[in-house]
C-alpha positions as CSV (number, residue, x, y, z in Angstrom):
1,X,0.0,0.0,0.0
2,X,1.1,3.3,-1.0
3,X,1.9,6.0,1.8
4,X,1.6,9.4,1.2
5,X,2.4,10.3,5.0
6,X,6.1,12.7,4.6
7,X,8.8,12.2,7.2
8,X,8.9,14.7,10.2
9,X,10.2,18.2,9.0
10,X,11.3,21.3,10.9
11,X,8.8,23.3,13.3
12,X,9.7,26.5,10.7
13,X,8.9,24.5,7.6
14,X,6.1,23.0,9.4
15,X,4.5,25.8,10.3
16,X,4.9,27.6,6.6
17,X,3.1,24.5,5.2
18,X,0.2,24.6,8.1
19,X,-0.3,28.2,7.1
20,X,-1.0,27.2,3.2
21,X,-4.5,26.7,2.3
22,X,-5.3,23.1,0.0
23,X,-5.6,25.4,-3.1
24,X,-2.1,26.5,-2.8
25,X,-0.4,23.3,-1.9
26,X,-2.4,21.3,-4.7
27,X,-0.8,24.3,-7.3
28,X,2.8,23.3,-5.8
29,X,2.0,19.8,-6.3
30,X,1.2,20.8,-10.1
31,X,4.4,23.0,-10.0
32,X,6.5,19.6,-9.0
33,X,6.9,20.2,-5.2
34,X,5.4,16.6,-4.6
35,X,6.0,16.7,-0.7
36,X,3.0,18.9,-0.1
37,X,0.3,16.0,-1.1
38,X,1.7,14.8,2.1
39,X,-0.2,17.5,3.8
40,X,-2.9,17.1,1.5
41,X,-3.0,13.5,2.4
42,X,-3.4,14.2,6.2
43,X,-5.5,17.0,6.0
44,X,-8.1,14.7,3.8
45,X,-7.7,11.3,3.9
46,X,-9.9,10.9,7.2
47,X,-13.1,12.6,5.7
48,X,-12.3,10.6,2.2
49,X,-12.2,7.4,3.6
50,X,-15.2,7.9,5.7
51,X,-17.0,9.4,2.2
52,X,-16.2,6.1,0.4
53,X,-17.0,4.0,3.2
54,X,-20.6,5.2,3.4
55,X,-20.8,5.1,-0.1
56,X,-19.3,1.6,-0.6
57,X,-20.0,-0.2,2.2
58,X,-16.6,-1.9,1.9
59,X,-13.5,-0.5,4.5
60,X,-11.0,-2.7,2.3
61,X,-12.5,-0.8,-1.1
62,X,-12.8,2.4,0.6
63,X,-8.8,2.4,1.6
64,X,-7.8,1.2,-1.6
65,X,-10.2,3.8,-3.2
66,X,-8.7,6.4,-0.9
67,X,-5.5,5.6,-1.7
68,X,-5.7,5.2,-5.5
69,X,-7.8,9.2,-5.2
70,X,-4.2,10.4,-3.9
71,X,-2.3,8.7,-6.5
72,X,-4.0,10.2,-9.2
73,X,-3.3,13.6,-7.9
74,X,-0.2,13.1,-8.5
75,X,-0.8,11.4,-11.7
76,X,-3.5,14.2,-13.2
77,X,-1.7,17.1,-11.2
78,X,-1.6,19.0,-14.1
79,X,-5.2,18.9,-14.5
80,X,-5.7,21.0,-11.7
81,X,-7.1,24.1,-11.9
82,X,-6.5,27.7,-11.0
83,X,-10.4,28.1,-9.2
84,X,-9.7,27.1,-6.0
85,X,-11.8,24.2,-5.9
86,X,-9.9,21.5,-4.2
87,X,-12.0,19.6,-2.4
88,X,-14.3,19.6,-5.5
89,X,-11.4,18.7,-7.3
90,X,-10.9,15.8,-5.0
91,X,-14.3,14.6,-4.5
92,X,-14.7,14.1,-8.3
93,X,-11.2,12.0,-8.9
94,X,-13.1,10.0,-6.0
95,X,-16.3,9.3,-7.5
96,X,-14.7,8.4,-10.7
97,X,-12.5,5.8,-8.8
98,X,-14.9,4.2,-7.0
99,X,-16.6,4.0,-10.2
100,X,-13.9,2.0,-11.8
101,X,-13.0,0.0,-8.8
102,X,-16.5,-1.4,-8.7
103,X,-16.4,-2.1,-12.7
104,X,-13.0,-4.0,-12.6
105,X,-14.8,-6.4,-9.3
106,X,-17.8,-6.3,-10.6
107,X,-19.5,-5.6,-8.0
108,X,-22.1,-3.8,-6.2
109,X,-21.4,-1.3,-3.5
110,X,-22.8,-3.2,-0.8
111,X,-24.8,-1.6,2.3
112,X,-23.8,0.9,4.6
113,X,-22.8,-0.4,7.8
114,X,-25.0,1.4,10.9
115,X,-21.3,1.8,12.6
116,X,-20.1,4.3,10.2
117,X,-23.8,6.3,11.0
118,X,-23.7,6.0,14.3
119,X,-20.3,7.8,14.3
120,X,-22.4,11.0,13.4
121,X,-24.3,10.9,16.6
122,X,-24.4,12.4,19.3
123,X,-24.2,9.7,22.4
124,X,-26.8,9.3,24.4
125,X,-26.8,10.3,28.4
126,X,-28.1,6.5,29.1
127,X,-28.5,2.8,27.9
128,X,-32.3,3.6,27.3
129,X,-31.8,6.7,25.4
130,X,-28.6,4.6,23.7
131,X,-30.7,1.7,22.6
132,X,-33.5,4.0,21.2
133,X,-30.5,5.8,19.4
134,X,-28.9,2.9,17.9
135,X,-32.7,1.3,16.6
136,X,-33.5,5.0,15.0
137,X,-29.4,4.7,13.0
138,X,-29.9,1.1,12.0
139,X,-33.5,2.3,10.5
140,X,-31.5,5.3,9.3
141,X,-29.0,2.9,7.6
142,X,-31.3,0.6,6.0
143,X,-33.2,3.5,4.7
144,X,-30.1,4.9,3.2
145,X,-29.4,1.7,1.6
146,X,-32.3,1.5,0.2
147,X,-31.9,4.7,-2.1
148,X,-30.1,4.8,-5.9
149,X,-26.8,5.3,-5.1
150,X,-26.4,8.4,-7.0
151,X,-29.2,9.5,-4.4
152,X,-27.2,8.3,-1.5
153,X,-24.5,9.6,-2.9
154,X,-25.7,13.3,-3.6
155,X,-27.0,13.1,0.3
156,X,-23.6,11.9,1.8
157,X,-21.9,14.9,0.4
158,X,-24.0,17.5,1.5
159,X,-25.0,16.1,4.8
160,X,-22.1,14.1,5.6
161,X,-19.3,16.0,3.8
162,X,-21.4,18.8,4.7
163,X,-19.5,20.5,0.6
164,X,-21.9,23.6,-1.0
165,X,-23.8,23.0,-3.6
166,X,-21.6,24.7,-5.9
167,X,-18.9,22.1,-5.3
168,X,-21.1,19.2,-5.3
169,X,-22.3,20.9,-8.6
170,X,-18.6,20.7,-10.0
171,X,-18.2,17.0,-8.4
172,X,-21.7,16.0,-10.0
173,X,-20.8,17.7,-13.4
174,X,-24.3,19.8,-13.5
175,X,-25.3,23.1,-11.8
176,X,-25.9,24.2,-8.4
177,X,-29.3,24.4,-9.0
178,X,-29.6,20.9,-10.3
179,X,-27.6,20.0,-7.4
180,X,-29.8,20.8,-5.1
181,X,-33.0,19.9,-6.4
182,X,-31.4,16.5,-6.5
183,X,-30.7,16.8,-3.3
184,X,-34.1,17.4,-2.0
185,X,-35.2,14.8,-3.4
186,X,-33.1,12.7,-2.4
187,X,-33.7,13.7,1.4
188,X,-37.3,13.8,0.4
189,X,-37.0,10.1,-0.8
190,X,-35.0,9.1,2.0
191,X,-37.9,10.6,5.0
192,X,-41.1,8.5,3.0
193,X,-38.4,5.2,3.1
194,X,-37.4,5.4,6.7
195,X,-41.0,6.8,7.7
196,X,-41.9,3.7,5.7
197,X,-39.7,1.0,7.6
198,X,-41.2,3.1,11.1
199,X,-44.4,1.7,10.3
200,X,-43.6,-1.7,9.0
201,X,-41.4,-2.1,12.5
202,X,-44.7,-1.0,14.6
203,X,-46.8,-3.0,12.9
């Protein structure tokens, strides 16, 4: 497996690269200063691989996915852009190679495990309230599962990634406004699903 991680560097040099925003240290990358996807790596990797996971349902795939994102940085760094737009930038290399990865396996992205949901919640004061919260994200995750997957995926990154609509517009190739129509209705299809499997549990 590929590490992007960089080996320890001086508190000065540190410190310069800390103060760089991702826009500038992706435009060094593009210039040939290939240390500073380090930084990119350790800023993003977390939030990446949590994105994929949710959107896989496979940890394995989403490292491997994560990893292969970062080396096609490198690879397409001259792609980049002068907008701004990393995490756009980023968030579409990933779609694209979760794409591929699940075309070369032939696979399906399988479901979302209620783990990965529960991570999102806030925890309960007591094993009551804990048990009522861990039913409500397991109904949450088969809901979620339960959508298209360019529903789910439209929902993970504008309530998960929490990304504007005018990146998820760049990431989804359409326009902001398409972007979030889409996303209404996924959130819209997502509430009548889980309000759906509410009934079908009380019944």
């Amino acid at each position: 497996m590929v590490s992007w991680r960089t080996s320890p560097s001086p508190a000065a040099v540190d410190t310069a690269t800390d103060a760089l925003s991702d826009h500038e240290l992706m435009l060094a990358v593009r210039d040939g200063q290939l240390d500073s996807l380090g930084e990119l790596f350790e800023r993003h990797h977390g939030p990446l691989y949590g994105f994929l996971v949710k959107l896989t349902g496979h940890r394995a795939a989403a490292e491997d996915i994560a990893q292969t994102v970062f080396q096609r940085m490198l690879k397409y760094r001259h792609t980049y852009r002068d907008d701004g737009s990393f995490t756009a930038w980023m968030y579409h290399l990933a779609r694209r190679c979760a794409a591929d990865h699940f075309r070369k396996s032939n696979a399906a992205p399988a479901a979302t495990d209620p783990a990965d949901l529960q991570d999102h919640a806030d925890e309960a004061p007591n094993a009551g309230d804990r048990a009522v919260k861990r039913d409500e994200h397991d109904l949450l995750h088969h809901a979620l599962n339960r959508l298209h997957r360019d529903d789910r995926e439209v929902l993970l990154l504008s309530r998960f990634q929490e990304l504007s609509f005018a990146e998820i517009a760049t990431i989804l190739e359409c326009s902001a406004g398409a972007a979030k129509v889409r996303a209404h209705r996924a959130l819209k299809e997502l509430r009548d699903i889980y309000l759906a499997l509410q009934r079908e549990g009380r019944a």
